[in-house]
N, C-alpha and C positions, 0 to 999 in steps of 0.2 A: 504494500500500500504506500508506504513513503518514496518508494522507487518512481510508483506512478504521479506521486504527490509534485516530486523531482523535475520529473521528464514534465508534469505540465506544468509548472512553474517558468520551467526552462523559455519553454513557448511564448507563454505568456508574457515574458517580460521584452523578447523581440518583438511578439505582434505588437503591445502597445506602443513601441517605440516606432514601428513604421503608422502605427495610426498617430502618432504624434507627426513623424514627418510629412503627413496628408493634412493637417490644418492650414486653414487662408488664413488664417490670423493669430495673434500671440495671446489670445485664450482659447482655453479649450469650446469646442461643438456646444456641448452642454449649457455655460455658463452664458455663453450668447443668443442660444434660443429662451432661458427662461431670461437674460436682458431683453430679449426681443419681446419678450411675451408682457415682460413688465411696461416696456414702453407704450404699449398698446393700450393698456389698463392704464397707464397713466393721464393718456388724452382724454379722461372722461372726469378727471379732478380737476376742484375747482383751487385754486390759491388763495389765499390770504398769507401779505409777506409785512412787518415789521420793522421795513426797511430797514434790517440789519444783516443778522442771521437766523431768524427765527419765523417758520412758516409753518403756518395750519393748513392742511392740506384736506379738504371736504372729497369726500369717496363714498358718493351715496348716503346713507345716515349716520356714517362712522365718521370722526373728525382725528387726524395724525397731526402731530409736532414733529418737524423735523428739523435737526439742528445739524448744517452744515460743516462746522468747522469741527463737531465733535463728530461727526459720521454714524450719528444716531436716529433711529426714527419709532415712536411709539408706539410703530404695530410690531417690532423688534426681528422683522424679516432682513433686516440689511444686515444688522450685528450677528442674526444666526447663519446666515449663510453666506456673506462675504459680497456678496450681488446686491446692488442698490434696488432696493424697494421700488414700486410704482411712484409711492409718495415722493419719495426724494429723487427721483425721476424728474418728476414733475418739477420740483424746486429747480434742478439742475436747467432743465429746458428754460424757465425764468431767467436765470442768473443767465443764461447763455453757457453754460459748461458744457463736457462731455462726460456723459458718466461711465462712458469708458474706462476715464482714467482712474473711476471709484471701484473697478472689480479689486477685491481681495489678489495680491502676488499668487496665493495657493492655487487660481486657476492659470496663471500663466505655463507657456510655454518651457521659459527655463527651469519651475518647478517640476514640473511635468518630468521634464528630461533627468533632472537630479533622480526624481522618484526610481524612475526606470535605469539608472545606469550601469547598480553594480550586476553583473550578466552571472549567471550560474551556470557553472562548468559543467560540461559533458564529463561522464564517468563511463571505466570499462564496466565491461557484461561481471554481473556477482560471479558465475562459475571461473571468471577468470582469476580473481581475487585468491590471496594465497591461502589457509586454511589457519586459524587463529589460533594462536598456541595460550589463550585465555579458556577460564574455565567456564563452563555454558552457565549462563543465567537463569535461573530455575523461580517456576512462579512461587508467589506466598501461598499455602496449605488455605483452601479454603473453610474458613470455620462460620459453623452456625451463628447466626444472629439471632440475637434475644428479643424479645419484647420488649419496648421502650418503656423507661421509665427504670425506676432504682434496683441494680443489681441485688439476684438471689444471692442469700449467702450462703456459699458452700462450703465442704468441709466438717470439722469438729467442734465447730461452735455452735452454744444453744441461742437460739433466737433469744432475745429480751420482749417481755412484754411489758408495754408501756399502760 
């Protein structure tokens, strides 16, 4: 089983590196379709801005804060996932930004490629391996389990009664 575990492993870490050398862009697939997805749901809020850095952002009956400079926003979808919310989307479109430049490093490319880099080695076939001059490993003796709760007492001792 770890053999097999091995060899996909092995796989695995070249596929994702040629599905990495297939991106148009220096975030992954993923994090640009739910960007795309957010931008969309964004067009449908309304603003309220503070002229500062502090905007109410109306989403149907739900009202968000979002605070730019701290890269937070009160439905707390930006902080959990790294990907700028619809709200602060919205803000961004405002301000004139790109919130390209608000995705999380973890989606980029050079992450990506860190992740995948160290390659695991092909290994010979077991029967070629030399034959282990260790002594075999033997399982532990399976023993009965008791019923939970406070051990009988066994032995030469009399019960006490309380």
């Amino acid at each position: 089983m770890l053999e097999e575990i091995r060899v996909k492993m092995m796989k695995r870490v070249g596929q994702m590196r040629k599905f990495c050398d297939s991106w148009i862009h220096d975030f992954s697939p993923m994090a640009l379709k739910v960007l795309t997805d957010h931008t969309a749901r964004s067009m449908k809020c309304s603003i309220e801005w503070n002229s500062d850095t502090g905007y109410e952002i109306l989403e149907g009956q739900f009202r968000h804060v979002v605070d730019l400079p701290r890269q937070t926003c009160s439905c707390r979808a930006w902080m959990l996932k790294g990907i700028p919310c619809p709200h602060a989307i919205a803000a961004f479109h405002h301000k004139k930004l790109n919130p390209m430049d608000y995705i999380s490093q973890w989606y980029s490319r050079d992450t990506y490629m860190k992740i995948y880099s160290h390659f695991i080695q092909p290994v010979l076939n077991l029967k070629i391996w030399p034959p282990s001059t260790n002594p075999t490993v033997i399982p532990p003796k399976v023993r009965n389990m008791h019923v939970p709760g406070r051990p009988k007492i066994t032995g030469g001792r009399k019960q006490m009664n309380l």
